[in-house]
Every structure is written in structure tokens, then in C-alpha cells.
MOPAC internal coordinates of N, CA, C and O (Angstrom, degrees):
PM7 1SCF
backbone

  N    0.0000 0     0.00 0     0.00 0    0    0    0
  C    1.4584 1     0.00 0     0.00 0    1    0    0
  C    1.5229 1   107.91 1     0.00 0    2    1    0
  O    1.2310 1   112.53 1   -56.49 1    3    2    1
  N    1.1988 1   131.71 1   123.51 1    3    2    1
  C    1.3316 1   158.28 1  -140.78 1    5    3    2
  C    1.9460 1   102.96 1  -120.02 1    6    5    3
  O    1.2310 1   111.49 1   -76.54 1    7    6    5
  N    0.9219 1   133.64 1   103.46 1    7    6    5
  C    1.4362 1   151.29 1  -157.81 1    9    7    6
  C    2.0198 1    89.74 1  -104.70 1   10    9    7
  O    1.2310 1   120.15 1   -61.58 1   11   10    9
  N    1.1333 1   117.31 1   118.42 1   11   10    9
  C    1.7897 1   131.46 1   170.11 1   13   11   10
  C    0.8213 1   106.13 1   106.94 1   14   13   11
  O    1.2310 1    93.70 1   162.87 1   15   14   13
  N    1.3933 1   162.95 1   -17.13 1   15   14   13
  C    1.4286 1   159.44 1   -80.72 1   17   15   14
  C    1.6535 1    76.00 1  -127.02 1   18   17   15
  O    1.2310 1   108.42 1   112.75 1   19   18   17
  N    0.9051 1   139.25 1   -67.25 1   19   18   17
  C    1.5317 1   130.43 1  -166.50 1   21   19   18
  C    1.4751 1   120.60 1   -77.73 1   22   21   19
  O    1.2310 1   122.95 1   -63.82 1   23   22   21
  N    1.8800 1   111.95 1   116.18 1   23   22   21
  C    1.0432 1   126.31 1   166.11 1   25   23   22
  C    1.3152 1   102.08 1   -47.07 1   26   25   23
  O    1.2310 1   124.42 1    -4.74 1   27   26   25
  N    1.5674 1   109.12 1   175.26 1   27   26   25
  C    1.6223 1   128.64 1   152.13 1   29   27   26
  C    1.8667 1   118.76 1   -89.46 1   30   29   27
  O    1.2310 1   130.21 1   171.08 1   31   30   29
  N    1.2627 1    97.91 1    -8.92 1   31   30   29
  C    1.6427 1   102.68 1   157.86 1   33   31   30
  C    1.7121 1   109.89 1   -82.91 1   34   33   31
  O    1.2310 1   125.24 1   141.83 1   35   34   33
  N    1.2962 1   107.54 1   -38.17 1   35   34   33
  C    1.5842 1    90.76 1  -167.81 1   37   35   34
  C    1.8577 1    88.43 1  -111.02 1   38   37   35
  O    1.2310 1   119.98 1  -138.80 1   39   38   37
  N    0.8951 1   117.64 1    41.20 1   39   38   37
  C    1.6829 1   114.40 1   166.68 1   41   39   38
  C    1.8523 1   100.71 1   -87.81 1   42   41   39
  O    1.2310 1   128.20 1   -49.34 1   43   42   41
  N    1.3910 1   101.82 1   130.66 1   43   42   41
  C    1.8822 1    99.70 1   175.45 1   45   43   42
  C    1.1410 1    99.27 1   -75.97 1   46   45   43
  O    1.2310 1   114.41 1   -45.28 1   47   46   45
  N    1.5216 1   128.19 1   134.72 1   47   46   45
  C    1.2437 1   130.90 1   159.10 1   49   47   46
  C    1.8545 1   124.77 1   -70.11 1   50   49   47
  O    1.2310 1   129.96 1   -40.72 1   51   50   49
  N    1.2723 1    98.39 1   139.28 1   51   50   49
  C    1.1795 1   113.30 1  -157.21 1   53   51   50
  C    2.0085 1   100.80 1   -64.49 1   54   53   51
  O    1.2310 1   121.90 1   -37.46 1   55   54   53
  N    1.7111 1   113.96 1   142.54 1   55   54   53
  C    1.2032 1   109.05 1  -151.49 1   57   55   54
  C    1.7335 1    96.32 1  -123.07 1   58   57   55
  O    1.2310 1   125.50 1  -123.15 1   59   58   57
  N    1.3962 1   107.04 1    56.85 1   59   58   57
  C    1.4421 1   107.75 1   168.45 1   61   59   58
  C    2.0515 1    87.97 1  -161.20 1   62   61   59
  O    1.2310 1   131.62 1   -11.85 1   63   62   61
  N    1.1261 1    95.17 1   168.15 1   63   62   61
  C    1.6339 1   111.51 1  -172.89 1   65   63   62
  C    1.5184 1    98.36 1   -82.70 1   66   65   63
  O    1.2310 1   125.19 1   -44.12 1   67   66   65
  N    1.4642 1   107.64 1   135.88 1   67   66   65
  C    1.4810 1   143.41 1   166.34 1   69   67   66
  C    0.9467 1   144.87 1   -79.96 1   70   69   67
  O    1.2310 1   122.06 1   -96.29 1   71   70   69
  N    1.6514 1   113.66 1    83.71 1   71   70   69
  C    1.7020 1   107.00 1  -165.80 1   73   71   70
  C    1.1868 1   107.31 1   -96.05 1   74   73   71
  O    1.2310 1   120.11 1   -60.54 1   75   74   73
  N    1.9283 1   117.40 1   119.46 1   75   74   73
  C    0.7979 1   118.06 1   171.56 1   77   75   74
  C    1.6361 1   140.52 1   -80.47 1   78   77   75
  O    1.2310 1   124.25 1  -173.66 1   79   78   77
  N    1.2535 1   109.46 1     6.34 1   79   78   77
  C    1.5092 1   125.99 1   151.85 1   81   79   78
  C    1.3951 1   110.12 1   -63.64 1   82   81   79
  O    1.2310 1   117.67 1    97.01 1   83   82   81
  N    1.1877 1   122.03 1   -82.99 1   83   82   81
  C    1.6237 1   121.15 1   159.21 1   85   83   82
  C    1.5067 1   121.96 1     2.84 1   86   85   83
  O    1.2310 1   127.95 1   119.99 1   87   86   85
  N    1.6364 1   102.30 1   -60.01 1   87   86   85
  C    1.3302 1   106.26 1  -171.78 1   89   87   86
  C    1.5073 1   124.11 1   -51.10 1   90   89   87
  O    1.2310 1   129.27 1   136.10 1   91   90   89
  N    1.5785 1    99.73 1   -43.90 1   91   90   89
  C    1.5410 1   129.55 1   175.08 1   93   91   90
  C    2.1401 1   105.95 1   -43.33 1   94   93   91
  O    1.2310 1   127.52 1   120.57 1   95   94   93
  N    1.0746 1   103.13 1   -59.43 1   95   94   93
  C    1.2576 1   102.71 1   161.34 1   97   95   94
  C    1.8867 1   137.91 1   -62.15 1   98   97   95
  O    1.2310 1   134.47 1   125.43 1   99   98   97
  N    1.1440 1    89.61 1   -54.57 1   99   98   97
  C    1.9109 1   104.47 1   150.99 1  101   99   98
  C    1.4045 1   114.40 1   -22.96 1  102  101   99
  O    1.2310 1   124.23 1   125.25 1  103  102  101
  N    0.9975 1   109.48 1   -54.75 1  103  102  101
  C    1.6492 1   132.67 1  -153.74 1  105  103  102
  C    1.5178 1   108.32 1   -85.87 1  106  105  103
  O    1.2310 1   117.93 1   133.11 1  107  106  105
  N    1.4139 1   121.55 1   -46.89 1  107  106  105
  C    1.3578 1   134.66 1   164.06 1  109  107  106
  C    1.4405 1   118.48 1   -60.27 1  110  109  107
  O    1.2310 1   125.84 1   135.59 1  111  110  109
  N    1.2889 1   106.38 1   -44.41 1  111  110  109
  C    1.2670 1   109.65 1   177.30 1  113  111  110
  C    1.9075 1   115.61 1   -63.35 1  114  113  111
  O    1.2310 1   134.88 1   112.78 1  115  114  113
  N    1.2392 1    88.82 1   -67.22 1  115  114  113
  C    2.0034 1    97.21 1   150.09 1  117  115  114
  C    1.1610 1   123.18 1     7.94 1  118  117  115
  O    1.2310 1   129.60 1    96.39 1  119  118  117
  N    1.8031 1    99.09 1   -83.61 1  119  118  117
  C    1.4346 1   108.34 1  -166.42 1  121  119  118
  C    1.7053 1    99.21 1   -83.97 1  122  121  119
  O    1.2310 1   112.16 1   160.70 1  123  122  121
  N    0.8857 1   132.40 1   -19.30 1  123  122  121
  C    1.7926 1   129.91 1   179.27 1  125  123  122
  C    1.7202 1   104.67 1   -47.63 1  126  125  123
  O    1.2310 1   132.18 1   129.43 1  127  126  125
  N    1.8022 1    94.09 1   -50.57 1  127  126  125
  C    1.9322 1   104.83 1  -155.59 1  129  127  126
  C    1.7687 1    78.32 1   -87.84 1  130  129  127
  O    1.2310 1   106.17 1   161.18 1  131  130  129
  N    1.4308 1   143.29 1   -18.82 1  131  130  129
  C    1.3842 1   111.63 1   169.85 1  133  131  130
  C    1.4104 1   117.54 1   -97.03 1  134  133  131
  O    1.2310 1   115.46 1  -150.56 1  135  134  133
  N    0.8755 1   126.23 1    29.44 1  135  134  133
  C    1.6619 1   118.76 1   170.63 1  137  135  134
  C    1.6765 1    81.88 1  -118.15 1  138  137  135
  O    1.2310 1   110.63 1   174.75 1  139  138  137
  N    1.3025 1   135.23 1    -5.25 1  139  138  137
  C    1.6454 1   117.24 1   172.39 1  141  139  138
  C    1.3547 1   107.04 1   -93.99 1  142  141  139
  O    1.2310 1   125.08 1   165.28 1  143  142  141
  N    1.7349 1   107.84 1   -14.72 1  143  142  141
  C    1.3299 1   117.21 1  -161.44 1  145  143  142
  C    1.9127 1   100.31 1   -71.47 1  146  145  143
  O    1.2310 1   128.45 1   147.84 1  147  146  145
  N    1.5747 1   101.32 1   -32.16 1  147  146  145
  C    1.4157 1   111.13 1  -160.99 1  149  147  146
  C    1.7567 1   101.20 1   -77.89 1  150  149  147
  O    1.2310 1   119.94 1   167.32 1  151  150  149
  N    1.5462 1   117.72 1   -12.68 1  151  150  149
  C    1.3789 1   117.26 1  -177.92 1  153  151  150
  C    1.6041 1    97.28 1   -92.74 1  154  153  151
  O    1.2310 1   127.28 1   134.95 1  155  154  153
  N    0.6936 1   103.59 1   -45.05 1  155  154  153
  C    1.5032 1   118.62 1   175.40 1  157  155  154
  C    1.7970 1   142.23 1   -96.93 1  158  157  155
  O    1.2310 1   135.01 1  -124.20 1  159  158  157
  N    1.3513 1    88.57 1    55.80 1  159  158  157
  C    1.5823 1    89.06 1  -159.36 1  161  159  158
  C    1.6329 1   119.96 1   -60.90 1  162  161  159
  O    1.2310 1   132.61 1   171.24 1  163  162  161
  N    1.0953 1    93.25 1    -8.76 1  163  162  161
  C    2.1493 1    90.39 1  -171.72 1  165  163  162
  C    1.3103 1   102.17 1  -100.67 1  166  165  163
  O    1.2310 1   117.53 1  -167.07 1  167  166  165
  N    1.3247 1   122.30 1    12.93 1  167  166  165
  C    1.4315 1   114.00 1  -170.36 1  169  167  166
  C    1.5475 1    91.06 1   -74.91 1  170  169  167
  O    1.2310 1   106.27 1   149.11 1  171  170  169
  N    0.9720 1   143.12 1   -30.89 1  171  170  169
  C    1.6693 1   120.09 1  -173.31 1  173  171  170
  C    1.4931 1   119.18 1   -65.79 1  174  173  171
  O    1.2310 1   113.47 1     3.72 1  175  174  173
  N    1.2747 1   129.95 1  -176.28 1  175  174  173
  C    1.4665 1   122.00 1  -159.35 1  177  175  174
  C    2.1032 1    75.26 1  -107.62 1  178  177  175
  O    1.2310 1   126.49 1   -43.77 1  179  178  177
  N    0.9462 1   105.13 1   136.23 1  179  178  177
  C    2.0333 1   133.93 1   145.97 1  181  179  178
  C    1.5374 1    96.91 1   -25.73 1  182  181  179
  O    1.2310 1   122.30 1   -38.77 1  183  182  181
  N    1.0036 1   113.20 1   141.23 1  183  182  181
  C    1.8201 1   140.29 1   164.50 1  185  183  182
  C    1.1371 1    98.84 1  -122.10 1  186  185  183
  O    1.2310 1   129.03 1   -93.22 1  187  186  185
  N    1.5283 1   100.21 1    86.78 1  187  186  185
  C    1.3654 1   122.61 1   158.33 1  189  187  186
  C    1.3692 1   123.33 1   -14.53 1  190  189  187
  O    1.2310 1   122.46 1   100.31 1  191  190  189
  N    1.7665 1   112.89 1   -79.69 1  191  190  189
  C    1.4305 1   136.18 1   174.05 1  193  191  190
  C    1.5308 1   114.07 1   -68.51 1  194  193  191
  O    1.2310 1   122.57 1  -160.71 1  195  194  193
  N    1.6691 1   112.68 1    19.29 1  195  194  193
  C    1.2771 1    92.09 1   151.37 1  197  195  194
  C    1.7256 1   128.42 1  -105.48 1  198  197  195
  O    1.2310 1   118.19 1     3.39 1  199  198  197
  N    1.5213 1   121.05 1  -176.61 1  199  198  197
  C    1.4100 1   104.37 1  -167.92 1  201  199  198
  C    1.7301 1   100.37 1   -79.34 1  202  201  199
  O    1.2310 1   110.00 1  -163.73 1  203  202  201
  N    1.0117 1   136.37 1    16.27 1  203  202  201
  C    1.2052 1   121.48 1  -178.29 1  205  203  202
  C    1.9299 1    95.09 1  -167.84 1  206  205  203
  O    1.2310 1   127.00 1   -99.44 1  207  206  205
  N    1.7200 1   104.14 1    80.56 1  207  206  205
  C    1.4394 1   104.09 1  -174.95 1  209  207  206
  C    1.8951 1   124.43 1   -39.42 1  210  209  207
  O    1.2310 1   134.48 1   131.31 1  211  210  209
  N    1.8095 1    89.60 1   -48.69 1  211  210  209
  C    1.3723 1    79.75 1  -161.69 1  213  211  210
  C    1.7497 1    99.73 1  -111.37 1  214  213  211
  O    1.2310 1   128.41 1  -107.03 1  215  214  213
  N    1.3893 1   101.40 1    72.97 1  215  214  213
  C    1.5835 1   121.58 1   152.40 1  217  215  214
  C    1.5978 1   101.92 1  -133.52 1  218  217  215
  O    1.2310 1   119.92 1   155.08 1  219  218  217
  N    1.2591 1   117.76 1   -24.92 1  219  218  217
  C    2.2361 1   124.52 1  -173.77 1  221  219  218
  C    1.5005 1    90.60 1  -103.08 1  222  221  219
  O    1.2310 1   127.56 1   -51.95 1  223  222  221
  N    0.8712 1   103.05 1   128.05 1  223  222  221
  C    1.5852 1   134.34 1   174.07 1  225  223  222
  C    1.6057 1   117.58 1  -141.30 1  226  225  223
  O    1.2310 1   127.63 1   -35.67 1  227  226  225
  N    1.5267 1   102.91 1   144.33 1  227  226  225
  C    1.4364 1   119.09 1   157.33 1  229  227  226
  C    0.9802 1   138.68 1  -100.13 1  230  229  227
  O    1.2310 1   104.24 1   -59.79 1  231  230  229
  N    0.8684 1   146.68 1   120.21 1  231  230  229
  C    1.5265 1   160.64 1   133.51 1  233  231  230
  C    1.7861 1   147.15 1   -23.28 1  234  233  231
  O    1.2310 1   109.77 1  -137.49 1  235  234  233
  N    1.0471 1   136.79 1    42.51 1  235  234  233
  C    1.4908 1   135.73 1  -149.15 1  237  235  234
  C    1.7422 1    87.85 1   -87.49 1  238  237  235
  O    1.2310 1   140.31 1   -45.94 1  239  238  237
  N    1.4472 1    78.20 1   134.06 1  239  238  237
  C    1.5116 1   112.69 1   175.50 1  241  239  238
  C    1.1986 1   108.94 1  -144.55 1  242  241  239
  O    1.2310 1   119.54 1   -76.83 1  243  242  241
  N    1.6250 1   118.48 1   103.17 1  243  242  241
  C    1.5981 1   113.93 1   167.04 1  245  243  242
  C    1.6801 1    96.55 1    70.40 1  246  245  243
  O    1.2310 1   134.83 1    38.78 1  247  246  245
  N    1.4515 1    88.92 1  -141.22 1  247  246  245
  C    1.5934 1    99.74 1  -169.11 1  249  247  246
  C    1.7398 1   108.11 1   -79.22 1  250  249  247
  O    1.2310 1   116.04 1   177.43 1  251  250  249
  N    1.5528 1   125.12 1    -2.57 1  251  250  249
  C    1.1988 1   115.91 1  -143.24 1  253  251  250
  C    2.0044 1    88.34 1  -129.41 1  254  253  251
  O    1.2310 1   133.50 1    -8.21 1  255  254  253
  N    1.3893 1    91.51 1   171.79 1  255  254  253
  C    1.5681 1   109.61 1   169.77 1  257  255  254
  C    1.0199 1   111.51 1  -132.38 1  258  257  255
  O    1.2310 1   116.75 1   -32.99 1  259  258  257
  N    1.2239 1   123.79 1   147.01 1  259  258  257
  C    1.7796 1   147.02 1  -153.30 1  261  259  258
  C    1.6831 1    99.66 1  -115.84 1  262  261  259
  O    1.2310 1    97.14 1  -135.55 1  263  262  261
  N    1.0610 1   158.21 1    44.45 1  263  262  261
  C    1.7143 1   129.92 1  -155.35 1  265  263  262
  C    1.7599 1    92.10 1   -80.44 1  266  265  263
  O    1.2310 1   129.27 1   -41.21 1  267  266  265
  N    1.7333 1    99.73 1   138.79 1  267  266  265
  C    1.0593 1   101.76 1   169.15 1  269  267  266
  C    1.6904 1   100.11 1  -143.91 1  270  269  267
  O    1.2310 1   124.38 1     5.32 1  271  270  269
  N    1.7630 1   109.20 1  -174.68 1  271  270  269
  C    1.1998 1   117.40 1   171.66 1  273  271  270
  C    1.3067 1   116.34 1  -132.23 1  274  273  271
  O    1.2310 1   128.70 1   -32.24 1  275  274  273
  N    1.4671 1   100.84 1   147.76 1  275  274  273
  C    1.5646 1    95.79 1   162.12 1  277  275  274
  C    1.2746 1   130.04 1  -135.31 1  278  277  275
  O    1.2310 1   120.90 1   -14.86 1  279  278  277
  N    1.1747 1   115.88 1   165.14 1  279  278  277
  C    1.8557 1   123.77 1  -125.31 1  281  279  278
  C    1.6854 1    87.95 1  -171.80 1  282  281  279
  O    1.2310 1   134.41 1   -88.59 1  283  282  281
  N    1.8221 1    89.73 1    91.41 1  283  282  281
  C    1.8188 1   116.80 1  -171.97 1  285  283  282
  C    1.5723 1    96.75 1    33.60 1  286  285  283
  O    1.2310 1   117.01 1    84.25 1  287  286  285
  N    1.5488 1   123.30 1   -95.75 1  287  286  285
  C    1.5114 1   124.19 1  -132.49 1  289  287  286
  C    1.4591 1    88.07 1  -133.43 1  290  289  287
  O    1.2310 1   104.46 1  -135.44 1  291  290  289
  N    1.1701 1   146.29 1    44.56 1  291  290  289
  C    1.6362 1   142.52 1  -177.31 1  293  291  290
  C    2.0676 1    89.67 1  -170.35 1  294  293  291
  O    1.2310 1   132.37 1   -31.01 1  295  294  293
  N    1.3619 1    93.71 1   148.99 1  295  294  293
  C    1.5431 1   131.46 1  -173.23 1  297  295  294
  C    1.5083 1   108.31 1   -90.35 1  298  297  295
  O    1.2310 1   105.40 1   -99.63 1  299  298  297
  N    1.0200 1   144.65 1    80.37 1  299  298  297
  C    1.8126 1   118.29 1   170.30 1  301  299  298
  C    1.5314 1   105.31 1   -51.68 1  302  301  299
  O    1.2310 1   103.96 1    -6.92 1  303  302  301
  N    1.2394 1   147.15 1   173.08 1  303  302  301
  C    1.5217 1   144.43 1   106.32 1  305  303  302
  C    1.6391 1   102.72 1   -74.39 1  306  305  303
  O    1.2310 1   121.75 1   -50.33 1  307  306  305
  N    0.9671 1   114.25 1   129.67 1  307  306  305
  C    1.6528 1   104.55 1   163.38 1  309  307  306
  C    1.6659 1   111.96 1  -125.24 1  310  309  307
  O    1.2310 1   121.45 1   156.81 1  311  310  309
  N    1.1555 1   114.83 1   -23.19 1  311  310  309
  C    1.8617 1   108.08 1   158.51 1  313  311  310
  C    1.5466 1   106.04 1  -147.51 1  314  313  311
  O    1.2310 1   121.46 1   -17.19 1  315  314  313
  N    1.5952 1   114.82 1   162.81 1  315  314  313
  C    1.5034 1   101.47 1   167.32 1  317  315  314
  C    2.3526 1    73.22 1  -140.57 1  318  317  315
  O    1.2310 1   130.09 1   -42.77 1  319  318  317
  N    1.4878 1    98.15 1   137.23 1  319  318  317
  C    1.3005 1   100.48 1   150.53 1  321  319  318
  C    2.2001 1   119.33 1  -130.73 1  322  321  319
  O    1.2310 1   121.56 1    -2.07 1  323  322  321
  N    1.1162 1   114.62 1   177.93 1  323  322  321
  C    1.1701 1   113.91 1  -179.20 1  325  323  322
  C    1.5966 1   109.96 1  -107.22 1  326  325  323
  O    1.2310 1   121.95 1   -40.72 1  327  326  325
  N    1.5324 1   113.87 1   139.28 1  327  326  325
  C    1.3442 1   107.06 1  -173.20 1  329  327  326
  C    1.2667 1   132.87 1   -44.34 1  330  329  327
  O    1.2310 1   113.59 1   171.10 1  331  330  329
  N    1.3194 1   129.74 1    -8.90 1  331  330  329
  C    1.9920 1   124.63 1  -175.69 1  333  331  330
  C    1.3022 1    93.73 1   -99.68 1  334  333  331
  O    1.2310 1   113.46 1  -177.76 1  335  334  333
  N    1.8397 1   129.96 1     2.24 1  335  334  333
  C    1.3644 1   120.52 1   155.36 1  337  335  334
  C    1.3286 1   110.00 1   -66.45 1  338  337  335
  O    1.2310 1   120.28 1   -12.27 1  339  338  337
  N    1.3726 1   117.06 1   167.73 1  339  338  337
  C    1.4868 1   137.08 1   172.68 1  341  339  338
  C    1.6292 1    98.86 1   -97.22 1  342  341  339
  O    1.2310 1   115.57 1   -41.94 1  343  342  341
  N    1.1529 1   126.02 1   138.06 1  343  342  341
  C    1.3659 1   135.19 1   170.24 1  345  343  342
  C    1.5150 1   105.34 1   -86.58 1  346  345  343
  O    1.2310 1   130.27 1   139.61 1  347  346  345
  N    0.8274 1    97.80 1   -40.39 1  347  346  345
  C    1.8517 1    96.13 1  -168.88 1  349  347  346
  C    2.0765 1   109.07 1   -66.17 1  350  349  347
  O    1.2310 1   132.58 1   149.73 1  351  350  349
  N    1.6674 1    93.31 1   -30.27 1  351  350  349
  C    1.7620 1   100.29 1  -173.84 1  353  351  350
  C    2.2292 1   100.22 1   -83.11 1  354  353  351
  O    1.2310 1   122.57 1   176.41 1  355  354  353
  N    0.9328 1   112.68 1    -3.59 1  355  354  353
  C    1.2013 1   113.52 1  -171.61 1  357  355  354
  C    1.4724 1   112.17 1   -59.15 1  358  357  355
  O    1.2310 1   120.10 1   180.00 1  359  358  357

């Protein structure tokens, strides 16, 4: 599994309305659950269907998911989407 792969030309734009007040909060909240994320790296639930479950993990925050990896003593982020996304179209 390959972490950047999507430009901002070929990124799908997101297909429900955007409050950008909201975001402001989103965002705070974010960085709170990842500086706990870094004490706590296994707290997310295993991705089953990946080739190596318990290094891909999820994350739920609020309305959104974080998937990240970990790799000994460092965090990847490699996607975060919000629930009225489709996971599977990502």
C-alpha cells in the first residue's frame, strides 16, 4: 500500500456540502487524538484486508477515519476520509 499516490488534479472531490467553520473544529480535534495517537499507536481497530493487519490501523474521529501505519517508532497518515465518503471508491 503506497501512501501520496493522489494528485490534487486527480483527487475526487468530495460529494456533499462543506462547512468550513466545522472544519476549524475537525482539525483541532485531529491533532488532540494524534499526539495520543503517537503514545498510543495500536489504539485503532486492525485492517483486516491488509497484507500485514496489525501494522494498518484505523482511527475514528468524529465523523471521519484516519488509516494509518506503523513502522517501529514513526506514524505514517496514509488517508483520512469522512463518513458520507465511500471507502471502497477512495
Amino acid at each position: 500500500m503506497k501512501a501520496g499516490n493522489a494528485s490534487p488534479e486527480t483527487a475526487k472531490p468530495a460529494s456533499f456540502p462543506v462547512n468550513p467553520s466545522k472544519l476549524i473544529g475537525v482539525g483541532d480535534e485531529m491533532l488532540i487524538d494524534q499526539s495520543f495517537l503517537r503514545s498510543f499507536p495500536e489504539i485503532g481497530l486492525k485492517v483486516l484486508r491488509a497484507p500485514r493487519p496489525e501494522l494498518f490501523r484505523d482511527l475514528f474521529i468524529g465523523k471521519y477515519t484516519i488509516r494509518y501505519f506503523i513502522n517501529v517508532d514513526e506514524i505514517f497518515i496514509l488517508r483520512m476520509w469522512h463518513e458520507k465518503e465511500i471507502e471502497k471508491d477512495l
